[in-house]
N, C-alpha and C positions, 0 to 999 in steps of 0.2 A: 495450583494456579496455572502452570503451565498446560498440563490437560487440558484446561479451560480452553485454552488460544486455541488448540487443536480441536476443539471441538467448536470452535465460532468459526475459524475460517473456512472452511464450506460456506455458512450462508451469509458473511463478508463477500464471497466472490458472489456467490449468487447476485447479494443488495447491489455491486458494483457492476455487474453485466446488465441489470435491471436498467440502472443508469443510460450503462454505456445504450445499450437497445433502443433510449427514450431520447437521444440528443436527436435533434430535429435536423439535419440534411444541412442546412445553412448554417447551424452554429459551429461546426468544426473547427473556424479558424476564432473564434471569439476568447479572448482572454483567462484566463483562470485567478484563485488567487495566487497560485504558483506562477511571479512575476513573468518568468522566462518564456511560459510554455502557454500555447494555446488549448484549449481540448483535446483535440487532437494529438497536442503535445504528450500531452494529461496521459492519454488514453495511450499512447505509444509508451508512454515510462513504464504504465502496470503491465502493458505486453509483456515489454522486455524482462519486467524483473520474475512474469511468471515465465516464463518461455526456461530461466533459470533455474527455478525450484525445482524441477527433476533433477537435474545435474549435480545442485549442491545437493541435494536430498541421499544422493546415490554416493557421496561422498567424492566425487570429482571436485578437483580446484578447482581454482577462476583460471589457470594456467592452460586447463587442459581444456575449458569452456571456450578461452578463447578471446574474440571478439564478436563472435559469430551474433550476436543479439547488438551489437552498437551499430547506432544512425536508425534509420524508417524500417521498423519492425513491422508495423500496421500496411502499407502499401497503398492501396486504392479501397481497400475493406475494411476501416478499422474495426466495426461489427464481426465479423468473420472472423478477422486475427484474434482479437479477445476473447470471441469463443473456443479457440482451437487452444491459444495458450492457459485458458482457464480450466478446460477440461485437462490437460496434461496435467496441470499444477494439482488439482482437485485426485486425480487418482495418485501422484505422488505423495500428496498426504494422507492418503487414506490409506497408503501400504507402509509407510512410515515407520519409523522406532527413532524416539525421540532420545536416546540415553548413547546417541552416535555424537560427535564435534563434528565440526568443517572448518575451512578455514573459506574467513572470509576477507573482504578489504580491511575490516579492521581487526584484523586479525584471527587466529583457531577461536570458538566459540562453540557451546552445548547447541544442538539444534531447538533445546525448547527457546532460546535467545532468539534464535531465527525464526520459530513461530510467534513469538510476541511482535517480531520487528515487521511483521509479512501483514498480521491482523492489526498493526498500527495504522501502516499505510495504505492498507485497504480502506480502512473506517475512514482515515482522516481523507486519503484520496477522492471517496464517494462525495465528502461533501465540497470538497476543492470543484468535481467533476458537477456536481448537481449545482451549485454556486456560477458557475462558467457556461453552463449549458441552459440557465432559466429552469432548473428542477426544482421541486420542494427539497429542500435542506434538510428535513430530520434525519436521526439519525438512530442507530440499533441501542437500548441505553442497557443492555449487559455489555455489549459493545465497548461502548462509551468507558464506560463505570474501568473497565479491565485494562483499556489502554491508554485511560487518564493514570490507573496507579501507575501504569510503566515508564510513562511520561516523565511523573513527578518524581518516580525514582533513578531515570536515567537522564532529561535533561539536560543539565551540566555536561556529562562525558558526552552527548550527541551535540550539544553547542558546539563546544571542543572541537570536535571532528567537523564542521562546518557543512554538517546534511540539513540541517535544520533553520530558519529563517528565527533572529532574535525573540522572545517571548513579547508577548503583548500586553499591557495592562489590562486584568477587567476588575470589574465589583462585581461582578456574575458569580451569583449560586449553582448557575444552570450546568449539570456537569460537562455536557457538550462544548457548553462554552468556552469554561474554565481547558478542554479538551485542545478545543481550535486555539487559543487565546499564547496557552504554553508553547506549540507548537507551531506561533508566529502569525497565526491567521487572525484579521482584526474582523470579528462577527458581527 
């Protein structure tokens, strides 16, 4: 299963550059459903958190990472910076060996943990980012299908840890939904 993630996230980043590429010039400060953060916002979190995946990937701490990626990663480009930190990210995983740990904020973890958690937030982020920007909304559904099971089997311990916004009620079949819905986004 974990092969899996390593083998989606390539065209995870690809679907979410795609995105980023299509926000329209004026939408940047517009809202998300990630209450806090505007587009932009949106767009500066996945920066940041690829701008990291060399580092953890290469088995550096977050000690020895730094700060160097907190506050406006993006700058006056957020198109530009996405592509520079996606490209990094995209050749660190592709030299990869997943049978390494790192230690993360929430503690040492297998790096396939950190691929699951990388192509969650990709998926779910694109449509957080396509939602806030006036995109069409669908979404990848091997995608989907792979980071709903993660979802439903980590849920609980990611509540816990308070990365995650409370689960949402649906009666939705639709996996995406049932996707967004766990994950706090009301579809």
């Amino acid at each position: 299963m974990t092969t899996l993630a390593l083998q989606l996230i390539p065209d995870a980043i690809d679907r979410f550059g795609a995105r980023v590429h299509a926000v329209d010039g004026h939408r940047w400060n517009d809202p998300t459903p990630c209450t806090e953060w505007t587009v932009r916002d949106l767009v500066n979190h996945l920066v940041g958190e690829h701008l990291w995946v060399p580092h953890l990937l290469a088995g550096e701490s977050l000690e020895q990472v730094g700060d160097r990626y907190d506050g406006d990663v993006v700058g006056a480009d957020p198109v530009g910076a996405w592509d520079e930190a996606a490209e990094r990210s995209l050749a660190a995983w592709k030299s990869t060996d997943l049978s390494a740990t790192a230690r993360f904020s929430f503690g040492e973890a297998p790096l396939t943990v950190y691929a699951d958690q990388i192509l969650v937030d990709l998926t779910v982020h694109e449509w957080d980012l396509a939602r806030g920007s006036g995109q069409p909304e669908s979404l990848d559904p091997t995608a989907v299908d792979y980071c709903l099971a993660y979802a439903r089997a980590n849920a609980e311990r990611a509540a816990g840890l308070g990365i995650i916004a409370a689960p949402v009620r649906t009666t939705s079949t639709d996996p995406a939904v049932q996707l967004l819905s766990l994950l706090g986004r009301a579809v």
